[in-house]
C-alpha positions in Angstrom: 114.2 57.0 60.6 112.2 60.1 59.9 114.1 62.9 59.3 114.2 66.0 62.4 112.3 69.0 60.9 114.3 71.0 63.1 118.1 71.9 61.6 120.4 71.7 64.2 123.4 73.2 63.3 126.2 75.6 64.3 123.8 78.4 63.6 121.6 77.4 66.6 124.1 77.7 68.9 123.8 81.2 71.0 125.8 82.5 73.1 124.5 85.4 75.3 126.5 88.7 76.4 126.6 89.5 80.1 123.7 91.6 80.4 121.3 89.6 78.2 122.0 86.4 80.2 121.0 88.6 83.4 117.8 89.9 81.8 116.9 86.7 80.7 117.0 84.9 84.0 116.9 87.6 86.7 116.1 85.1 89.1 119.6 83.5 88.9 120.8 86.3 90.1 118.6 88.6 92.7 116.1 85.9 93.4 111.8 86.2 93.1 111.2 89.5 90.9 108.1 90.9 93.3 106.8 94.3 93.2 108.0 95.5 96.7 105.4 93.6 98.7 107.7 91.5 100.6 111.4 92.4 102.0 112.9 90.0 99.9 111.3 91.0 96.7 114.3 91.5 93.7 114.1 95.7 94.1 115.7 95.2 97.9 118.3 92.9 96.7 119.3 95.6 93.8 120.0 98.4 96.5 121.3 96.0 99.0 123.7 95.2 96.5 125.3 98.5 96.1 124.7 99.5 99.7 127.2 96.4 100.6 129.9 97.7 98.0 129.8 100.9 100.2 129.7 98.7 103.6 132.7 97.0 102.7 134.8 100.6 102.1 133.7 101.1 105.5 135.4 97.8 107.0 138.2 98.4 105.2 138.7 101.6 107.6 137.8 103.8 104.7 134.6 106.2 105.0 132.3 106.5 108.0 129.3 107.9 106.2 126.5 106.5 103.6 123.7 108.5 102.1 120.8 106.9 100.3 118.1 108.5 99.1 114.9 106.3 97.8 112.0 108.3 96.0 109.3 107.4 94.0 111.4 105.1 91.8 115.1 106.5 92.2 117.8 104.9 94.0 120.6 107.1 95.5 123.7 105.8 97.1 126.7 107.6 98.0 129.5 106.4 99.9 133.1 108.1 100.8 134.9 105.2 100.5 138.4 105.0 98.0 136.2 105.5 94.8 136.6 103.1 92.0 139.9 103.4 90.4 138.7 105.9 87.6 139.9 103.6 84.7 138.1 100.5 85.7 135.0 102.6 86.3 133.0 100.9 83.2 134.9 97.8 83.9 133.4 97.7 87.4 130.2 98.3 86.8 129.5 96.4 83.4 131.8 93.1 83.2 131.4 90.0 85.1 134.2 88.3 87.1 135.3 92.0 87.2 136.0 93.3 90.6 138.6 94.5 94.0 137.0 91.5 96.0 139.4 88.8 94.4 142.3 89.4 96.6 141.5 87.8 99.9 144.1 90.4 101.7 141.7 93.3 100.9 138.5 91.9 101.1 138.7 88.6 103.2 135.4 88.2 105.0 133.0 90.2 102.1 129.8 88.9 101.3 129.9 89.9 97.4 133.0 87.6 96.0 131.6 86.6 92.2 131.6 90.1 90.8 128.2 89.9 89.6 125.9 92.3 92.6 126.3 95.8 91.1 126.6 94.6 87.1 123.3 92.6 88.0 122.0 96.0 89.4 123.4 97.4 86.3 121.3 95.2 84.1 118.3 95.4 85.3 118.2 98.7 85.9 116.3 101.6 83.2 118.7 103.8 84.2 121.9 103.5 85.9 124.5 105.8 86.3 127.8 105.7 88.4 130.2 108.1 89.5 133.7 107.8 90.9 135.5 110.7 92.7 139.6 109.8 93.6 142.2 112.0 94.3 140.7 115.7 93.0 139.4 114.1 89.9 136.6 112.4 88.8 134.9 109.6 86.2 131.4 109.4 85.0 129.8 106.6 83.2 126.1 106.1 81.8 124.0 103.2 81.3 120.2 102.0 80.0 119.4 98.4 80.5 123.6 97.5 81.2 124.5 99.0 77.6 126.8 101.8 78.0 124.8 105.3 76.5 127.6 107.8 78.1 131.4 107.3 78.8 132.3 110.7 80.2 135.9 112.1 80.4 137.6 112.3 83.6 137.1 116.0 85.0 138.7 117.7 87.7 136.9 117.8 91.3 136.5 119.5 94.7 134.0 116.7 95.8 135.3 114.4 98.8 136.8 110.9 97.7 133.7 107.8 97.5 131.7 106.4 94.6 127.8 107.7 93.8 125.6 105.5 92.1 121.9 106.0 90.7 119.7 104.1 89.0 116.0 103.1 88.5 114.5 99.6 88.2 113.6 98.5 84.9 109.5 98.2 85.1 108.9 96.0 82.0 110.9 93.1 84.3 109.8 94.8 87.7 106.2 95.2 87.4 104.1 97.8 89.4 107.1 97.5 91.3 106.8 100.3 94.8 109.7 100.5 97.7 108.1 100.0 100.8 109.6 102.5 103.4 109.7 100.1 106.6 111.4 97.7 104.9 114.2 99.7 103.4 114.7 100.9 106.8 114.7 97.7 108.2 117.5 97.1 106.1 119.5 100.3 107.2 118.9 99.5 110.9 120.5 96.4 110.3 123.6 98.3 108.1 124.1 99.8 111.4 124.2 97.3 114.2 126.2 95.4 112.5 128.9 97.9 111.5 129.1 100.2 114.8 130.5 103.7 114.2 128.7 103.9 111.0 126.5 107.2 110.2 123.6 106.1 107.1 121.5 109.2 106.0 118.4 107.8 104.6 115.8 109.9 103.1 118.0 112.8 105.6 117.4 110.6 108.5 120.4 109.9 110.7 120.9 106.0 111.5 123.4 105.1 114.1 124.8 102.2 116.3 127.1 102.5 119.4 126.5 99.2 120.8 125.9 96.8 117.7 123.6 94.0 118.3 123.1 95.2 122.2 121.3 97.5 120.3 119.5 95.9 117.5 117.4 93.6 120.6 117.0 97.2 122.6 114.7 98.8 119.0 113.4 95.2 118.9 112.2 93.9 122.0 110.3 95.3 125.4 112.2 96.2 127.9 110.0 96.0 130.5 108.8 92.0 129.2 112.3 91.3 129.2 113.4 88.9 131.9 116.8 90.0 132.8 119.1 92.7 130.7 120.6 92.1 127.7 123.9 89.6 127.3 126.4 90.9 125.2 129.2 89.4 124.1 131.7 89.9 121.6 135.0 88.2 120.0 137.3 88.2 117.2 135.0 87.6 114.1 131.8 87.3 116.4 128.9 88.9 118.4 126.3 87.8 120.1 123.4 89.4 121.8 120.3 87.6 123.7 117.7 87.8 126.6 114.1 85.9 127.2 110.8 87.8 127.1 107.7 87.0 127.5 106.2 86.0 123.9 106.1 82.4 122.2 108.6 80.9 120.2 112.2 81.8 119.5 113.3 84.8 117.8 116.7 85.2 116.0 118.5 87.8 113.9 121.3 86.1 111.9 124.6 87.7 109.9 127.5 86.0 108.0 129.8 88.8 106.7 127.0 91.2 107.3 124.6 89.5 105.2 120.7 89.2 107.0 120.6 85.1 107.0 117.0 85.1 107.1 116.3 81.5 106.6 119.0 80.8 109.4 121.9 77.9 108.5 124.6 76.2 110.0 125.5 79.1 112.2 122.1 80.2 113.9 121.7 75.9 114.1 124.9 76.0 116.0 124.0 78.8 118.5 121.1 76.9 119.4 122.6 73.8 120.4 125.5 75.8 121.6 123.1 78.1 124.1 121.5 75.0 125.2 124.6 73.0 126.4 126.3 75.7 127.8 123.1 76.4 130.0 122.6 72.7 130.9 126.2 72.7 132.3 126.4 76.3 133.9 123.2 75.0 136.1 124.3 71.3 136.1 120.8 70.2 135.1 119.3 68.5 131.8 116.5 71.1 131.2 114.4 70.3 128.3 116.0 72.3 125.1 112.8 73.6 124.5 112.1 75.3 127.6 115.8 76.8 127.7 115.0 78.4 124.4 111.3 79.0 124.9 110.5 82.9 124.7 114.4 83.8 123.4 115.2 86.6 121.2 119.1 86.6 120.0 121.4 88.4 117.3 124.3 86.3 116.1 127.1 87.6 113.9 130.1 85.6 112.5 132.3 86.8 109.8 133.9 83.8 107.7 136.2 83.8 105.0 134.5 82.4 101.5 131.1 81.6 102.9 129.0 79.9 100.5 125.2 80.2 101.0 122.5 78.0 99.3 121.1 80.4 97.4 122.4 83.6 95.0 120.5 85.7 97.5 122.5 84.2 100.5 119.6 83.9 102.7 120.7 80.5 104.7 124.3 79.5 105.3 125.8 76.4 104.0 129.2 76.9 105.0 130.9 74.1 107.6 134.0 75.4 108.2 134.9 79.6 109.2 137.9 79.7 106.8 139.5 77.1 104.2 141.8 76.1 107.1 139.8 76.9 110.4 137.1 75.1 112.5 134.0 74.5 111.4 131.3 76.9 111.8 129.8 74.6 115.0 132.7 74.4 116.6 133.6 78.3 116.4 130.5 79.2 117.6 130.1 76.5 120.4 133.8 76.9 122.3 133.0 80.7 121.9 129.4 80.4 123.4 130.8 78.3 126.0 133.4 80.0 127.6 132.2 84.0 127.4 128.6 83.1 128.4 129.4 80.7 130.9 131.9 83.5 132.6 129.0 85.5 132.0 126.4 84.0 133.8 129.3 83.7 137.0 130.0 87.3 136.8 126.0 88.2 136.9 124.2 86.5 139.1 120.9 88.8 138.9 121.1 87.6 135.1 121.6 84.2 136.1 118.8 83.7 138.5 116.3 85.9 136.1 117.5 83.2 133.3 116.7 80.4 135.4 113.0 81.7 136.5 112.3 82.0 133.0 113.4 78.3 131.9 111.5 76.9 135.0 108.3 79.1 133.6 108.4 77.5 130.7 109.0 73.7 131.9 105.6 74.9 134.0 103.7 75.7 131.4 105.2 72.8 128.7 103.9 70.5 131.4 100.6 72.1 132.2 99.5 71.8 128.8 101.6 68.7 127.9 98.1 66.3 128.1 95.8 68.3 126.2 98.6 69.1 123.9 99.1 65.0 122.8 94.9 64.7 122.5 95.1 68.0 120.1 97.5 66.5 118.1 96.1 63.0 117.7 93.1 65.0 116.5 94.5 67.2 114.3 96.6 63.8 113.1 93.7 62.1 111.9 91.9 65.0 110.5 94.8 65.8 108.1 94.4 62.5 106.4 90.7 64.7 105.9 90.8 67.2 106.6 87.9 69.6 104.6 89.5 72.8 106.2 92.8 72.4 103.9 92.8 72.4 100.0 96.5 71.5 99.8 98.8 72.0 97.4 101.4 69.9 96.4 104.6 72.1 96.7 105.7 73.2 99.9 108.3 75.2 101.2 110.0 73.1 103.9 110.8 70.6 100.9 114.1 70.6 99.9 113.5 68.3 97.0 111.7 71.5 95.0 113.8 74.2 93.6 114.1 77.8 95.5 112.0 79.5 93.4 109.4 77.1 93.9 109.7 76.9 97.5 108.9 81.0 97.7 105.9 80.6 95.6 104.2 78.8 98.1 101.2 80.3 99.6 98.2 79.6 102.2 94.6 81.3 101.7 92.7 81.5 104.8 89.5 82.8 103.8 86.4 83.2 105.8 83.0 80.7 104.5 82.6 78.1 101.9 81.9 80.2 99.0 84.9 82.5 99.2 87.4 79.2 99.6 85.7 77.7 96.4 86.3 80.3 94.4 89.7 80.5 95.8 89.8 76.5 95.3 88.6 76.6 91.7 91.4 79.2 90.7 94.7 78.4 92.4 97.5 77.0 91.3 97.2 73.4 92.4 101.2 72.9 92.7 101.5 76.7 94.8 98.8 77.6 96.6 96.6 76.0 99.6 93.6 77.2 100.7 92.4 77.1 104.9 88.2 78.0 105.3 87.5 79.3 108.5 84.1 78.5 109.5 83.1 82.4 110.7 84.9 84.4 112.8 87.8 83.0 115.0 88.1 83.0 118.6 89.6 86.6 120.1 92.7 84.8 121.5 94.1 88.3 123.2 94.8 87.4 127.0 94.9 83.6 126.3 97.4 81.0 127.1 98.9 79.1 124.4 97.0 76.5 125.8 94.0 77.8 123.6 95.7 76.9 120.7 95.5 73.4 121.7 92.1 73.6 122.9 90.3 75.4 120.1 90.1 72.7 116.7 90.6 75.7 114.6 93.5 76.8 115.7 94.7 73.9 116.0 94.1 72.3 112.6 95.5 76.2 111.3 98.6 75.3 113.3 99.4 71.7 112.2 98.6 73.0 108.6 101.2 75.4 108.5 103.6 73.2 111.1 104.8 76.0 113.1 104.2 74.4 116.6 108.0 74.3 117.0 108.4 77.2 115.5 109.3 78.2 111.6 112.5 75.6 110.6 109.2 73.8 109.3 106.9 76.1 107.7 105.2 74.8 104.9 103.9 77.6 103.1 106.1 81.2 102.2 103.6 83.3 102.4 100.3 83.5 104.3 97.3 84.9 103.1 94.4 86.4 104.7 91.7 86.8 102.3 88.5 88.0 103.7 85.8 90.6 102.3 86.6 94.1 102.8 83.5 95.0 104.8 83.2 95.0 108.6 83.0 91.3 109.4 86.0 90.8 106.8 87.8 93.2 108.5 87.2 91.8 112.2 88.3 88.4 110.9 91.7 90.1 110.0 91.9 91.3 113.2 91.1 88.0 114.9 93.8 86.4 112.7 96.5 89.1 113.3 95.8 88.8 116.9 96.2 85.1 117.1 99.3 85.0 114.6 100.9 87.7 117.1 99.8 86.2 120.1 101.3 83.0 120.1 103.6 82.9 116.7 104.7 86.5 116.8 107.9 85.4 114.3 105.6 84.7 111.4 104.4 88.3 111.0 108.0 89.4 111.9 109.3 87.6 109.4 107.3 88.8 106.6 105.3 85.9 105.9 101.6 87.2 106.9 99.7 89.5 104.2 96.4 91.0 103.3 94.6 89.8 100.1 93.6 92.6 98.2 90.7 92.1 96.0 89.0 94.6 93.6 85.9 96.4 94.6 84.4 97.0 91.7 84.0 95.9 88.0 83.8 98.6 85.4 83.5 97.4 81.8 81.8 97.6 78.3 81.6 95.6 75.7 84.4 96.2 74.8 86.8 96.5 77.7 87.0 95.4 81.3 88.3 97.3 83.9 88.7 95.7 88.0 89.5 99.0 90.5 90.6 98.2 93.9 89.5 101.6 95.2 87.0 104.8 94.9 90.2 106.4 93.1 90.7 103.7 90.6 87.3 103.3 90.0 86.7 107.0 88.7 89.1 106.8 86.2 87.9 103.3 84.8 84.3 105.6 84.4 86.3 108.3 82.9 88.3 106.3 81.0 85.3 104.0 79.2 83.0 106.6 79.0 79.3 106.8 77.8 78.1 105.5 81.4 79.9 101.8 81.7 78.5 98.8 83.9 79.1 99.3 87.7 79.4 96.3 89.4 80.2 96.4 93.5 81.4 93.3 94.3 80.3 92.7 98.4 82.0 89.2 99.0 84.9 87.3 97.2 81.8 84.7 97.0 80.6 86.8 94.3 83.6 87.0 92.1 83.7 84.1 90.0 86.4 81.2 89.7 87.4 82.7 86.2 88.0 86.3 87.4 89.3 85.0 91.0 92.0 83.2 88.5 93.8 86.9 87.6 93.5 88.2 91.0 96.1 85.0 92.6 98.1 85.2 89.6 101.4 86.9 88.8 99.9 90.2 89.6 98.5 89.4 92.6 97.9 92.1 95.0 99.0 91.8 98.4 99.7 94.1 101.5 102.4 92.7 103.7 101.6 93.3 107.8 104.6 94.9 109.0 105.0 95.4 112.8 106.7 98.3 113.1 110.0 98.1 116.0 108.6 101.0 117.5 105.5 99.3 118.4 105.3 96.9 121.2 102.9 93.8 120.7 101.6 93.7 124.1 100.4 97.3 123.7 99.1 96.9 120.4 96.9 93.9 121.0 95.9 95.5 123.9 94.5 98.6 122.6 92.9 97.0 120.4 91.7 94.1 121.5 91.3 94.6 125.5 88.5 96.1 127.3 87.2 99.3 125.3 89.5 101.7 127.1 88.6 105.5 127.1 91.8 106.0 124.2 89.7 103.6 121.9 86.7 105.0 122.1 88.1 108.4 121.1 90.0 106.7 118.3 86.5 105.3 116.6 84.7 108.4 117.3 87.2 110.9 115.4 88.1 108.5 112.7 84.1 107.0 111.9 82.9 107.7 108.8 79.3 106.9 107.4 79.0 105.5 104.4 76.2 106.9 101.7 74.0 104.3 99.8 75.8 102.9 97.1 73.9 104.3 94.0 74.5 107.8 95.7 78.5 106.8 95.2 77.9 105.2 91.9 76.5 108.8 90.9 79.2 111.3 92.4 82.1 108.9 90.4 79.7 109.5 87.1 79.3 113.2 88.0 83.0 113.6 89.1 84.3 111.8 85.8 81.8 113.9 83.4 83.7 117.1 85.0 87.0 115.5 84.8 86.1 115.0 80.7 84.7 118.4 80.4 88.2 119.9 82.4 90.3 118.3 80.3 88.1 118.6 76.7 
């Protein structure tokens, strides 16, 4: 046998300290990495992590107030809880397995049990610096990169009993790494309806919940689309808030131990069922389970002791029972439904008899469409076996054989035209990212019954391609992607898209699965650098930065990038601008503004914000012109 060129001894064995294991594989701990474009990119789970160390002060009856400040790059969170014991300050902060959540008696339904959030935070973080204040005095401790740079002596204090903590995101493992606002507060709302009674000042804005998840629907639905007021119910260890609109689909906002369950779990499956049964029997009828929960939005919140979640992030629940010796999550959740909205229902008959219009709506319109819905399918059935819209790829995000991280990587391109997708094609990664051409513009779908999903082949094969006709439990891809040129047309098709997405699958851009490709605008290079700018702004300084007048190229199409430069654009650095719908907005409105007749309010809107556009040399010139006087400012 030949001999191994490798030694393999003692010597090769390594074993890693706490914060070099965390550093290495970041994704074992906090999930994707990101850089801020979507809510559940690493840099939200690093302040929700200390934000829940504070929430949990507050359940324990200790501190009614939070402030967090987020600028630029700097994390502020200060809490006036107990503050950390001042000798275990370091210890808290800086060594796994280290923590006050061990002791089921003091922290029995907590989310953060494995003592690993903050040190993760810790880690990770440039700078990171924590402060305890207990009793008069007070214990400060500094940190770069989880090594300890500053252990400060305990001083003497006027300051209010809590814990402050600051720190920055490391950029070399967060790259180009920004917080979006909206989703920060997104999280805050949330913080609050969930633990009524609690004050957050964010950025010295007040947050506050009276009513819990009564008040969580009220910020996120229409009132005046809503078919009967909101039910609200609560119980030892569980809420529950829910009405029917008007919109597609179902809605739902899920919590264990105050923990956003975004991807759902046992206990959102279990309301479901639950909803539907006690319905069937309160109006002694078999309704379809689809039309009862057609057009719901609901809030459910349990607290269990030791959940376990499927992922470190503890995004879905995997939990069966509510406690090592209680019921299982279904049964919890299903006597509870059961009873208090069955009495209910009795006790309100206005809410009762708006319920029941609604399901009967629905069973209308399921069967109205319920022909033309089986043709649609059988064609969109035989056109995925080829089906020259879709470039799949070969990992998807409903499979549960592929890992997590995997599973998040998955994306969907729809791009307008043949040329743009075969770029697209040409570059993508084959195992992440499928590609959907659109054949020109879509069909303005504003005003439409979801019975033109069926009967337009477009939207149909879009639909079956991303398998969201029953709404999300199936969606194949993480993250959809609208890639269109950013001229006019481009920009229409966006509009098009946003208006079908929020039409009829309003969920998906609620979610935060719907984005905006962007793509540069211009190629500035030499021979001996090459510089893509994404805007006027960026542009200029490429000039100014090469020097000795560059080559300009405008690019007018994603047609006329090439596969090889398409390849850095879809990458790791990707660009992307997630569409948020802000609570404050209602869809209805929205789409019709801007989609409706061309209303008086519109037409002001184009005439105050149009702007003309010189020739393109003109530009070309000024950004020469404006980056000579920039070299001659600072020479």
């Amino acid at each position: 046998m030949a001999e191994l060129s490798v030694n393999y001894s003692e010597d090769s064995i390594r074993s890693l300290d706490w914060k070099e294991h965390i550093r290495l594989r970041p994704g074992m701990y906090i999930g994707k990495l990101g850089d801020g474009s979507a809510y559940d990119d690493g840099i939200y789970v690093l302040l929700k992590e200390i934000v829940d160390n504070s929430i949990d002060e507050f359940v324990m009856g200790a501190g009614k107030t939070i402030d967090i400040s987020v600028y630029d790059h700097k994390i502020y969170v200060r809490d006036y809880g107990r503050g950390i014991p001042l000798g275990k300050v370091i210890d808290c902060v800086s060594k796994i397995n280290t923590g006050g959540k061990y002791d089921s008696k003091a922290f029995q339904k907590s989310v953060g049990l494995n003592g690993v959030g903050t040190k993760a935070v810790n880690a990770l973080s440039s700078t990171f610096t924590v402060q305890s204040y207990r009793d008069g005095k007070s214990k400060k401790a500094e940190f770069t990169k989880g090594e300890l740079i500053g252990d400060n002596p305990e001083i003497e204090t006027t300051q209010r009993n809590g814990t402050s903590i600051h720190f920055v995101p490391d950029d070399t493992i967060f790259r180009n790494f920004r917080f979006i606002p909206e989703f920060v507060e997104n999280m805050i709302w949330n913080y609050v309806f969930l633990n009524a009674g609690l004050t957050i000042n964010f950025n010295n804005q007040k947050y506050f919940s009276e009513k819990g998840l009564h008040d969580l629907l009220i910020r996120n639905t229409d009132a005046e689309t809503n078919r009967y007021p909101i039910i609200h119910l609560k119980g030892e260890d569980i809420e529950i808030a829910m009405t029917h609109g008007q919109q597609y689909g179902e809605e739902y906002y899920s919590f264990v131990n105050g923990q956003h369950t975004t991807q759902g779990g046992t206990h959102q499956q279990a309301f479901r069922e639950a909803v539907v049964k006690t319905i069937r029997e309160f109006y002694k009828k078999e309704f379809d389970a689809s039309d009862i929960r057609a057009s719901i939005v609901a809030a459910i919140s349990i607290r269990v002791q030791e959940p376990v979640f499927e992922s470190q992030t503890k995004t879905k629940l995997g939990s069966l029972n509510v406690g090592p010796d209680g019921p299982t999550v279904r049964t919890f959740i299903n006597d509870f439904v059961k009873k208090e909205l069955d009495d209910y229902l009795h006790k309100h008959p206005d809410v009762a008899d708006g319920l029941l219009k609604r399901i009967l709506q629905s069973e209308r319109e399921r069967k109205d469409i319920a022909g033309i819905k089986k043709l649609a399918n059988e064609r969109a059935k035989k056109a995925s076996l080829h089906n020259r819209k879709l470039r799949d790829c070969k990992w998807h995000l409903d499979d549960e054989k592929q890992p997590e991280e995997n599973r998040k990587k998955t994306t969907l391109f729809i791009t307008e035209g043949d040329s743009a997708s075969g770029s697209i094609t040409k570059a993508r990664d084959v195992n992440t990212q499928g590609v959907f051409s659109l054949k020109g513009k879509p069909l303005n779908s504003f005003g439409l019954t979801k019975k033109v999903v069926y009967e337009n082949e477009e939207f149909n094969l879009l639909q079956h391609a991303l398998n969201i006709e029953d709404g999300l439990d199936g969606l194949r891809y993480n993250n959809i992607v609208i890639a269109t040129d950013a001229d006019v047309d481009g920009m229409h098709i966006r509009l098009l898209l946003l208006t079908f997405f929020l039409q009829f699958f309003p969920d998906l851009v609620k979610t935060g699965h719907v984005y905006i490709l962007q793509t540069p605008l211009f190629r500035v290079r030499n021979k001996k650098e090459t510089i893509y700018c994404y805007s006027d702004e960026e542009r200029v300084l490429a000039i100014n930065k090469l020097g000795n007048k560059p080559e300009i190229t405008r690019f007018k199409g994603l047609g006329e990038i090439s596969p090889n430069e398409f390849e850095g654009f879809i990458g790791e650095d990707m660009r992307l601008d997630p569409v948020i719908l802000s609570s404050d907005v209602k869809i209805k409105n929205l789409l019709e503004y801007y989609m409706g007749k061309n209303t008086p309010e519109r037409q002001k809107h184009i005439v105050q914000n149009l702007r003309i556009e010189k020739d393109e040399a003109d530009i070309i010139a000024k950004a020469e012109a404006d980056a000579e006087a920039e070299t001659l400012v600072v020479a």
